[in-house]
MARROKE-649571 format. One record per residue (C-alpha): x, z, y; residue in three letters; residue number from 0. Coordinates in nm, 3 decimals, always signed. Example, Ala and Ser with C-alpha at 12.3 -4.5 7.8 and 13.67 -1.06 7.14 Angstrom:
BEGIN
R,xx,zz,yy,aa,i
R,+1.230,+0.780,-0.450,Ala,0 .
R,+1.367,+0.714,-0.106,Ser,1 .
//
This chain:
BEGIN
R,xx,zz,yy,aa,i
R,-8.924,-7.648,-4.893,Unk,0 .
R,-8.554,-7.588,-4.961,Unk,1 .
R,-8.415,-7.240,-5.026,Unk,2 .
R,-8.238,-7.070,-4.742,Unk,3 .
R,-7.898,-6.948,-4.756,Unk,4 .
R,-7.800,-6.596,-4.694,Unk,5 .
R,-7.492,-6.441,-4.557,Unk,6 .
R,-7.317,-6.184,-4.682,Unk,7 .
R,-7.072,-5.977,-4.436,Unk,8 .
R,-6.904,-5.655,-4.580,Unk,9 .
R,-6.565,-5.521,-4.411,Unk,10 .
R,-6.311,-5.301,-4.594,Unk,11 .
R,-5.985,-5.110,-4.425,Unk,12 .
R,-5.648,-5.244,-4.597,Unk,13 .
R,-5.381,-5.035,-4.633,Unk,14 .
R,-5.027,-5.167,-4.548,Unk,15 .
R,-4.839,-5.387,-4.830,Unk,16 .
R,-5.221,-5.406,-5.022,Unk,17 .
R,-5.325,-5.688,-5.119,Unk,18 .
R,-5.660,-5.960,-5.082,Unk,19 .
R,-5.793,-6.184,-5.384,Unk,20 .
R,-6.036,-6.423,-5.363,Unk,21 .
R,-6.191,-6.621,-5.650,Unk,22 .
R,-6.430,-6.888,-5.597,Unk,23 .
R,-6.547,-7.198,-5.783,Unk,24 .
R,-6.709,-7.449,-5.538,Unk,25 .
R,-6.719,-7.502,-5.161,Unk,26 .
R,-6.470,-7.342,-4.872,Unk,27 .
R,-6.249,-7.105,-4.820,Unk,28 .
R,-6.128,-7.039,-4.476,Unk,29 .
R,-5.881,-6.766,-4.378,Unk,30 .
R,-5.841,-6.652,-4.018,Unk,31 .
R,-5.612,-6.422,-3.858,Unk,32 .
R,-5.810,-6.108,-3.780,Unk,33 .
R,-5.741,-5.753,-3.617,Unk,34 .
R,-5.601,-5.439,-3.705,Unk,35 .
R,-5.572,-5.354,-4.115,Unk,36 .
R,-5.945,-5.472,-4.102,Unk,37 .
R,-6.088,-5.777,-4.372,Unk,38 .
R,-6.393,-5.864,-4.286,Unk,39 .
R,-6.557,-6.119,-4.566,Unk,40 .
R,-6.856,-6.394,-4.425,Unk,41 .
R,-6.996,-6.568,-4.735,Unk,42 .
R,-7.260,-6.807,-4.811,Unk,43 .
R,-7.545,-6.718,-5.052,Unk,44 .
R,-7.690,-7.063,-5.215,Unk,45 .
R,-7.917,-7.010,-5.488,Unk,46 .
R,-7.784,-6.924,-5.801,Unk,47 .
R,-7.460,-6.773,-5.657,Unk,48 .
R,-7.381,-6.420,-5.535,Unk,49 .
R,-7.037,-6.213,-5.485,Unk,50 .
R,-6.870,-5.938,-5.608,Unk,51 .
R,-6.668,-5.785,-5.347,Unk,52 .
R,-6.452,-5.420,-5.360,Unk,53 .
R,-6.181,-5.186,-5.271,Unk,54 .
R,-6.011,-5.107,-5.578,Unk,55 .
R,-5.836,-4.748,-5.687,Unk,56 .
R,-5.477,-4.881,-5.520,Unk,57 .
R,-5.650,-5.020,-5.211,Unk,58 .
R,-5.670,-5.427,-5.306,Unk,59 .
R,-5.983,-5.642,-5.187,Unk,60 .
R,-6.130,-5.830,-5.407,Unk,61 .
R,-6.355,-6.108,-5.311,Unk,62 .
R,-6.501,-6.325,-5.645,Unk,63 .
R,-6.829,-6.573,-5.618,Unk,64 .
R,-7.040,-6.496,-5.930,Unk,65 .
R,-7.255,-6.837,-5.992,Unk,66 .
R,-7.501,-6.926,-6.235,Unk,67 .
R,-7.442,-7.152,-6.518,Unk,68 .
R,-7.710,-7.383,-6.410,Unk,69 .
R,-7.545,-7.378,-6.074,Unk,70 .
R,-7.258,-7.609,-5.894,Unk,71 .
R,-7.365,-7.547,-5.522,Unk,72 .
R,-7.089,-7.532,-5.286,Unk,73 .
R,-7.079,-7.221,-5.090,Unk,74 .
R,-6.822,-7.131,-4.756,Unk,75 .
R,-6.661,-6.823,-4.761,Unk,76 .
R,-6.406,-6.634,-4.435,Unk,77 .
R,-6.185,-6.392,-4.464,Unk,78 .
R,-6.053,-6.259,-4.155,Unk,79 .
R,-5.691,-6.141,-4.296,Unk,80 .
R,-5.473,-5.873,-4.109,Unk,81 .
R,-5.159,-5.965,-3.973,Unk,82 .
R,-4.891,-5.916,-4.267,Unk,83 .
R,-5.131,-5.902,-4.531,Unk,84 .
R,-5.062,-6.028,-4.896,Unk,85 .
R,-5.334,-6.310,-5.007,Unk,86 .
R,-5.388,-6.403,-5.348,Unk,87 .
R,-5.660,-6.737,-5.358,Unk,88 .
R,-5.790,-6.949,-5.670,Unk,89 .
R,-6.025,-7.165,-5.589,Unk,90 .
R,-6.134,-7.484,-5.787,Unk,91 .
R,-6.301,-7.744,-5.594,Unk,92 .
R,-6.324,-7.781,-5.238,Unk,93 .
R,-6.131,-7.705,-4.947,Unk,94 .
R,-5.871,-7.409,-4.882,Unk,95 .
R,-5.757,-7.367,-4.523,Unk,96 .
R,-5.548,-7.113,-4.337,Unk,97 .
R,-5.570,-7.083,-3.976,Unk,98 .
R,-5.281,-6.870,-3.819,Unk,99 .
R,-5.259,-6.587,-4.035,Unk,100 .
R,-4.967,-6.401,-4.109,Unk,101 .
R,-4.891,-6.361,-4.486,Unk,102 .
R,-4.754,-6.356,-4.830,Unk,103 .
R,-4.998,-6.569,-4.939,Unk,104 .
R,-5.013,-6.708,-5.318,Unk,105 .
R,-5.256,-7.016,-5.312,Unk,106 .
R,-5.425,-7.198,-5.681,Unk,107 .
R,-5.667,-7.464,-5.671,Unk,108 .
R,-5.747,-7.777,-5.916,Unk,109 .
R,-5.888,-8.015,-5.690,Unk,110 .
R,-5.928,-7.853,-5.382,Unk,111 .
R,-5.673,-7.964,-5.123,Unk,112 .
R,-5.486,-7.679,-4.902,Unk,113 .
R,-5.438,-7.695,-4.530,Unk,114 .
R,-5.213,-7.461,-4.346,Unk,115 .
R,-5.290,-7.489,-4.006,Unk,116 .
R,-5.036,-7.267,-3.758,Unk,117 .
R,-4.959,-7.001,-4.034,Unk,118 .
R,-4.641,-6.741,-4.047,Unk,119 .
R,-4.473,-6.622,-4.370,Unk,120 .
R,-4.412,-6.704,-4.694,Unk,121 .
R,-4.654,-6.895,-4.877,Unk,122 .
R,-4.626,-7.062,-5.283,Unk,123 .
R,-4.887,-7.305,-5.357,Unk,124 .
R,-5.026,-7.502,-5.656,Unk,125 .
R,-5.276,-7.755,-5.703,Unk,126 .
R,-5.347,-8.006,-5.958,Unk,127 .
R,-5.499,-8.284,-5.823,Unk,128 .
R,-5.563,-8.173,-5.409,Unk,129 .
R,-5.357,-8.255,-5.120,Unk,130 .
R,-5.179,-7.997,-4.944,Unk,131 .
R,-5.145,-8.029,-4.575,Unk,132 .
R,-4.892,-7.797,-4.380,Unk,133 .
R,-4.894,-7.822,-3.974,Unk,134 .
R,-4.694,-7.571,-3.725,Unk,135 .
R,-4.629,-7.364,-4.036,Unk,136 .
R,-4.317,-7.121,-3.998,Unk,137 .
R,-4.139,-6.919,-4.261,Unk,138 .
R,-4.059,-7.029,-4.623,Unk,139 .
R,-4.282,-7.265,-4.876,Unk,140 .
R,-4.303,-7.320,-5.235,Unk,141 .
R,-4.561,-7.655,-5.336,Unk,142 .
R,-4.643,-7.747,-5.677,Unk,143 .
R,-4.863,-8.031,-5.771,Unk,144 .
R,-4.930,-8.287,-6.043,Unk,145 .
R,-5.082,-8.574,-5.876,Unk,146 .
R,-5.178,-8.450,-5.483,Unk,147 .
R,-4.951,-8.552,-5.163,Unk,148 .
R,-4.794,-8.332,-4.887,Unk,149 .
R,-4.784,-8.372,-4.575,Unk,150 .
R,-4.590,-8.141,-4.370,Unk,151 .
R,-4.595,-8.193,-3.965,Unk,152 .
R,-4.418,-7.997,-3.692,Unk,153 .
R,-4.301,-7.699,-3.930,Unk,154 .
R,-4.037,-7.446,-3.847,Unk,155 .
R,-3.956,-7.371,-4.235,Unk,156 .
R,-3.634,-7.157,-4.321,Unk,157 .
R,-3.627,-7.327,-4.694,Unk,158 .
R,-3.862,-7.541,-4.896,Unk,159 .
R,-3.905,-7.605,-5.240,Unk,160 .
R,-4.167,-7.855,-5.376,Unk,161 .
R,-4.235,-8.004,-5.729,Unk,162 .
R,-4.475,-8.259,-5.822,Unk,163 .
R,-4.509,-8.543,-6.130,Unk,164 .
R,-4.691,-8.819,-5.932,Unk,165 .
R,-4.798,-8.719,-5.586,Unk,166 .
R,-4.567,-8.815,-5.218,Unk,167 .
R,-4.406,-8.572,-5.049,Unk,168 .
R,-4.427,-8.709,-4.621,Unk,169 .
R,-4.182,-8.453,-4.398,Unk,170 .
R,-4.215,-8.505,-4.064,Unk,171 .
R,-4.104,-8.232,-3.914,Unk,172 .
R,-3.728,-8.054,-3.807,Unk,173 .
R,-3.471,-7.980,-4.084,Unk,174 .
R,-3.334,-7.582,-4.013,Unk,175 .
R,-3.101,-7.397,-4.206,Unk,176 .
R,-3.265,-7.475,-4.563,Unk,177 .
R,-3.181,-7.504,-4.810,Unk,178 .
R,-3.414,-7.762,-4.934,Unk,179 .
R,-3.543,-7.899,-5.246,Unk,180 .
R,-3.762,-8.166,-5.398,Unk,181 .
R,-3.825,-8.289,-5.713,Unk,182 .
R,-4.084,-8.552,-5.903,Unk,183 .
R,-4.121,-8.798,-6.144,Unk,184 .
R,-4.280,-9.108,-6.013,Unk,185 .
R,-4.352,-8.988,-5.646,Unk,186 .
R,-4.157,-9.078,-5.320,Unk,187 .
R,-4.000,-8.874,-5.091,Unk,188 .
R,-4.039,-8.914,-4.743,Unk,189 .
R,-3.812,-8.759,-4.500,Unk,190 .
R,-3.970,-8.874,-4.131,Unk,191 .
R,-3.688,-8.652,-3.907,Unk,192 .
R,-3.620,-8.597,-3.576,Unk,193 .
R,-3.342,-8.843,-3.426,Unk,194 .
R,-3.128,-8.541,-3.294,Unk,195 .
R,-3.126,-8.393,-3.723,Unk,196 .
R,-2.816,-8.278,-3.868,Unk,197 .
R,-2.811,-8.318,-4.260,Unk,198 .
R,-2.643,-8.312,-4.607,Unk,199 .
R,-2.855,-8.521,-4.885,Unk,200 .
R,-2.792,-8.544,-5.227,Unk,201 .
R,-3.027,-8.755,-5.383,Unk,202 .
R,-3.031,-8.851,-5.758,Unk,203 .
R,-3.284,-9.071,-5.946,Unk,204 .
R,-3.304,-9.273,-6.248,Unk,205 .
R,-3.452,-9.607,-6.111,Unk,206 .
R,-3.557,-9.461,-5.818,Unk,207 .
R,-3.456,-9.661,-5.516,Unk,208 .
R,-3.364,-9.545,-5.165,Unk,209 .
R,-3.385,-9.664,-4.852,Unk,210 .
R,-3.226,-9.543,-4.477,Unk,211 .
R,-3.313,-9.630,-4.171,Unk,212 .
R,-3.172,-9.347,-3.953,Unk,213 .
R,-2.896,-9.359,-3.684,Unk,214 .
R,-2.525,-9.176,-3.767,Unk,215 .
R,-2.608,-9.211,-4.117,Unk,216 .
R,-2.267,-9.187,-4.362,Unk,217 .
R,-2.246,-9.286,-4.738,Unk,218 .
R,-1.952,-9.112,-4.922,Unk,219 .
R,-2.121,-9.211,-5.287,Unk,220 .
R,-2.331,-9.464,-5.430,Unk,221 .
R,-2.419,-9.426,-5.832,Unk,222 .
R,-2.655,-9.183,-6.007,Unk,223 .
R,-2.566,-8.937,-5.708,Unk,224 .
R,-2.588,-9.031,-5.375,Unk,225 .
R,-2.512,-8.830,-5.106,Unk,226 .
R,-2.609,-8.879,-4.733,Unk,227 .
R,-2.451,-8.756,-4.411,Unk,228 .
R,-2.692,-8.782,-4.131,Unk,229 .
R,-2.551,-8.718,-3.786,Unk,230 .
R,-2.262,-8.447,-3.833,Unk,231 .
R,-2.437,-8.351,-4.137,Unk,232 .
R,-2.587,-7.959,-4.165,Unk,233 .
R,-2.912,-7.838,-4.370,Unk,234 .
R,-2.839,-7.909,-4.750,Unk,235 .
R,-3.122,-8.136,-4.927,Unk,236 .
R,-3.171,-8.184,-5.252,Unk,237 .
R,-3.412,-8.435,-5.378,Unk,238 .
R,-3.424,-8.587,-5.756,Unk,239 .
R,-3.649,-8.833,-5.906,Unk,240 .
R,-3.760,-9.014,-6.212,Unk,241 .
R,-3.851,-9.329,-6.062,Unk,242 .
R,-3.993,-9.213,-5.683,Unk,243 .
R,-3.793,-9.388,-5.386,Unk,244 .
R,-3.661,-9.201,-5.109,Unk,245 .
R,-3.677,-9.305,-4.734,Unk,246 .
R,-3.489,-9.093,-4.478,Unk,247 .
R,-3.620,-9.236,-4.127,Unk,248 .
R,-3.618,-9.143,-3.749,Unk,249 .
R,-3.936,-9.058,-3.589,Unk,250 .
//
């Protein structure tokens, strides 16, 4: 006979420009857009793990899975975030995912990956080793990783900025005012645009190749710093390498 596993549901009221952080070590976190200045927390009870959750003296939640040390059980937990809200998330291992919410969101695993799924606002995430998936996302992004891809689909972002040693960055999705900026050491860069983009790209590698296959392209430059004109030329991109390739193609 296996152990059955609890939920916990607590709500607290957030005051305006407060602040949610959630810690966890193993399992899910989901965030979902909820209603009023209302967070309501569902979270799974395995054995051997329990949460600490509170409203500190300046109005922050704090959500934080407390786990034995005999314990790695994966355990879900959902946060139902107010519109506007600033969210704070470490997790370690697992999956993070943000279903459109509207947020300042600050986002740390090490091997979970991070999906943003139809979110609004500004969001700066890190990961070592997960992949970080952004679809339909609108407002500015900051992505770190060492060895995990992104993927970025259908976006509507004002800027980007994204950093990684090893892992690919794939952009499929339209270029708007920008500016914006990528930068690895031994990982491609993928720019999958629309055939109607306007674009400035400076691109400059070590022994990095590159390779176009876009219509209206123009090549001023060739050498250490190349720059790219496609169509009458517009959002500024930056992208610099070690050894990754870039590929600017037409979807």
């Amino acid at each position: 006979m296996t152990d059955a596993v609890a939920i916990l549901e607590r709500e607290f009221t957030l005051a305006e420009g407060k602040r949610v952080a959630v810690e966890h070590i193993s399992g899910t976190v989901l965030v979902k857009s909820g209603e009023g200045q209302t967070v309501r927390v569902e979270a799974e009870t395995p054995p051997g793990l329990d949460w600490e959750m509170s409203l500190d003296e300046e109005g922050n939640v704090s959500v934080r899975s407390l786990a034995a040390q005999e314990t790695d059980a994966p355990a879900s937990c959902t946060i139902f975030l107010p519109p506007q809200a600033r969210l704070r998330v470490w997790l370690v291992k697992g999956v993070l995912r943000l279903e459109g919410v509207e947020a300042r969101a600050r986002l740390d695993t090490v091997s979970a990956d991070i999906t943003l799924d139809g979110a609004r606002g500004a969001f700066h995430l890190q990961t070592v080793d997960g992949d970080i998936n952004a679809r339909a996302v609108d407002g500015g992004l900051y992505v770190q990783t060492v060895a995990g891809d992104v993927h970025l689909t259908g976006c509507r972002l004002s800027g980007m900025q994204g950093r990684s040693v090893n892992g690919e960055f794939l952009v499929e999705t339209p270029l708007l005012e920008g500016p914006y900026a990528f930068h690895t050491l031994s990982g491609d860069v993928i720019l999958r645009l629309p055939s109607e983009t306007d674009c400035d790209i400076a691109f400059r590698t070590l022994t990095g190749g590159m390779e176009i296959a876009f219509s209206g392209v123009y090549f001023p430059a060739e050498g250490a710093l190349r720059q790219v004109m496609v169509g009458e030329g517009g959002a500024q991109v930056k992208v610099e390498t070690l050894s990754g390739k870039l590929w600017v193609v037409e979807q």
